[in-house]
C-alpha positions in Angstrom: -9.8 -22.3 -1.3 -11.5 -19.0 -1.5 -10.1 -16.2 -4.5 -8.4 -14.5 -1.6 -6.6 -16.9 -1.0 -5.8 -18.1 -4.0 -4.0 -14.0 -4.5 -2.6 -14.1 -1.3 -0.8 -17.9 -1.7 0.2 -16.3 -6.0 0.9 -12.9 -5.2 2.1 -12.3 -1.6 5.6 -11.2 -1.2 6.4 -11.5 2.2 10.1 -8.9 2.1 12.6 -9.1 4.6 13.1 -5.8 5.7 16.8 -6.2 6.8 17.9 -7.7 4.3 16.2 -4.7 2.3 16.7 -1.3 3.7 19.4 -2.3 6.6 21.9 0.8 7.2 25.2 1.0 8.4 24.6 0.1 11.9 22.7 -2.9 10.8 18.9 -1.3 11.6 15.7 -1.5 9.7 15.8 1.7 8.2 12.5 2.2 6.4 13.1 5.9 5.8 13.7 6.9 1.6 17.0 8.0 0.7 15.9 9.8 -2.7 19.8 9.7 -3.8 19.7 5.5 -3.7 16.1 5.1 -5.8 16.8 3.0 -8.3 15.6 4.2 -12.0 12.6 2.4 -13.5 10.6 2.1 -16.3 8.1 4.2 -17.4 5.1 1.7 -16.5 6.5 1.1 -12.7 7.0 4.6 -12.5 3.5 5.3 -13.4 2.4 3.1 -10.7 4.3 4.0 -8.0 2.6 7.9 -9.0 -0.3 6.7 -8.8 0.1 4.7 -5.2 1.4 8.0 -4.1 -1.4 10.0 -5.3 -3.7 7.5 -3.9 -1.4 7.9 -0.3 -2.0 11.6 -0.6 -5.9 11.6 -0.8 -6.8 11.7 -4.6 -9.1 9.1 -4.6 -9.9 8.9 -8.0 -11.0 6.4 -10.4 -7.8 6.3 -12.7 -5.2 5.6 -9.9 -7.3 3.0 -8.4 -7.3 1.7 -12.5 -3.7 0.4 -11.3 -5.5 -2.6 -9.4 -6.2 -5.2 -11.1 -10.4 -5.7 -10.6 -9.6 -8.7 -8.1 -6.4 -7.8 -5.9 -5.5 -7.7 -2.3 -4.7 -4.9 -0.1 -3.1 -6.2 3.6 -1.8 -3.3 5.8 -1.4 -2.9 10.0 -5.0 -2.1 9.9 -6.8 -3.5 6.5 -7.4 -6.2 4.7 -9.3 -5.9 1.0 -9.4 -8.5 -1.5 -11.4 -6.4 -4.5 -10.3 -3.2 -6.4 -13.7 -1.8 -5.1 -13.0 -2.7 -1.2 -9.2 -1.2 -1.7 -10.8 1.6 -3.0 -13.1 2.0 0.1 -9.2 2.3 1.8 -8.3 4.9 -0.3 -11.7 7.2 -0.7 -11.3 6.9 3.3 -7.9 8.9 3.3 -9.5 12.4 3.1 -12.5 12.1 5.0 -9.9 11.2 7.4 -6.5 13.6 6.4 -6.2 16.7 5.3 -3.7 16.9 4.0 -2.1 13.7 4.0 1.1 14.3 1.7 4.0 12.1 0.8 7.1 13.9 1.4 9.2 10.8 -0.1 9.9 7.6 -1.3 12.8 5.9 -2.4 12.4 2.4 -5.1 14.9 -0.3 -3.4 13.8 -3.3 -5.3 12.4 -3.4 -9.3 11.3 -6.3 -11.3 8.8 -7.0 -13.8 6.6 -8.5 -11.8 7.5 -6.6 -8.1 8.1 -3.0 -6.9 8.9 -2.4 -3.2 9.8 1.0 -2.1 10.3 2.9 1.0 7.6 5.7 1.6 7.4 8.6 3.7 3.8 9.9 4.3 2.6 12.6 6.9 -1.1 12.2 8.2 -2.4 15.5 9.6 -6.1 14.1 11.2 -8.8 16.9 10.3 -9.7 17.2 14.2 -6.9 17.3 15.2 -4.2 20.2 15.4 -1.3 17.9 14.6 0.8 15.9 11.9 2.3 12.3 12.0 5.3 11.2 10.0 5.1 7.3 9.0 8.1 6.0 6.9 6.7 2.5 5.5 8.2 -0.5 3.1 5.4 -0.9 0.5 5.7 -4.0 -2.0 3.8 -4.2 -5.3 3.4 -7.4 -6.8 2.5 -7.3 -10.2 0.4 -9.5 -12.7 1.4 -10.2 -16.4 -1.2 -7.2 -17.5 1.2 -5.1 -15.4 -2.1 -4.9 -12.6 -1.1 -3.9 -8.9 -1.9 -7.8 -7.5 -1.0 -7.7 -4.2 -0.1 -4.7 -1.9 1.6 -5.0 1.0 2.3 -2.1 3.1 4.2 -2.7 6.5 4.8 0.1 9.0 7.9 -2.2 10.9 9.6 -5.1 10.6 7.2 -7.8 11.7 5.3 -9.3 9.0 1.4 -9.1 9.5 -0.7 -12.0 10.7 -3.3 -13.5 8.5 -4.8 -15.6 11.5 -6.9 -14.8 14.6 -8.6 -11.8 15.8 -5.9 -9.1 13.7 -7.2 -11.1 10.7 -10.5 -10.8 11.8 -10.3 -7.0 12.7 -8.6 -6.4 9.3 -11.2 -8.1 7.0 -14.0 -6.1 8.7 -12.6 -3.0 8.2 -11.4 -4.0 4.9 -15.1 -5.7 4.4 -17.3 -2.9 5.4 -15.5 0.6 5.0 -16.7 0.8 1.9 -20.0 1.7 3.3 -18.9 4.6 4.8 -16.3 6.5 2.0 -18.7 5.0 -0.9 -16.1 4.5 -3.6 -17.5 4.7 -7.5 -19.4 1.6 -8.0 -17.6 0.7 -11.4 -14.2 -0.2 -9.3 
């Protein structure tokens, strides 16, 4: 079993959004509610700041330091399985965005060892004259050095596949972006 999969099988959360963040009509509602974030401690709060910043295009070596050095990243489009290759996410963001700037987010589950919240981001592409609005459910799963292990961040309802070509297109990406935004080596 390769050390990505040994993360994914330890680490990987797999929320059910329902259950979660279902409103009043009985809907996936992934959008925050600041007024319903639940309080935290002082460490999840620190890393839920730094996700955010990261979300927001600061690409920098101390809020990546909330990975732990072998962690996976699995989003709609990526899939990392090293601080460094998560990091070649990240340093990506403003190459990409500017700005990209999170207008919310909302804590709906806290544990020691998990954090999922509901996130609102905007994107504004740099060629482009416009700006997208993407409410998300990210979950955190934390090790017992209090190390971001596994971050999930799903855009709707539907879990992500981890088989086939989406797997494929998602380790790629994950694999070799890091060639292009050129993270610090030392991640």
């Amino acid at each position: 079993m390769s050390n990505a999969e040994q993360l994914t099988q330890a680490y990987e959360q797999r929320p059910d959004p329902k259950q979660l963040t279902q409103d009043d009509k009985g809907e996936v509602d992934y959008e925050p509610h600041l007024e319903e974030s639940l309080r935290v401690s002082s460490e999840h709060e620190h890393i839920v700041k730094c996700i955010t910043n990261l979300y927001s295009g600061s690409a920098s070596e101390e809020d990546m330091k909330v990975y732990s050095e072998k962690a996976i990243y699995d989003d709609p489009w990526s899939y990392c399985d090293t601080r460094y290759k998560i990091a070649g996410q990240w340093y990506g963001i403003p190459k990409i965005f500017h700005p990209s700037r999170t207008l919310a987010t909302q804590i709906i589950h806290d544990e020691p060892t998990s954090i999922i919240f509901k996130l609102r981001q905007e994107y504004s592409p740099r060629a482009l004259p416009f700006s997208k609005v993407v409410n998300s459910l990210v979950t955190l799963t934390l090790d017992e050095q209090g190390k971001v292990r596994y971050h999930k961040d799903m855009w709707n309802e539907k879990d992500y596949s981890h088989e086939g070509l989406g797997k494929v297109m998602k380790t790629l990406n994950g694999d070799y972006l890091t060639g292009v935004t050129r993270p610090p080596e030392g991640l």
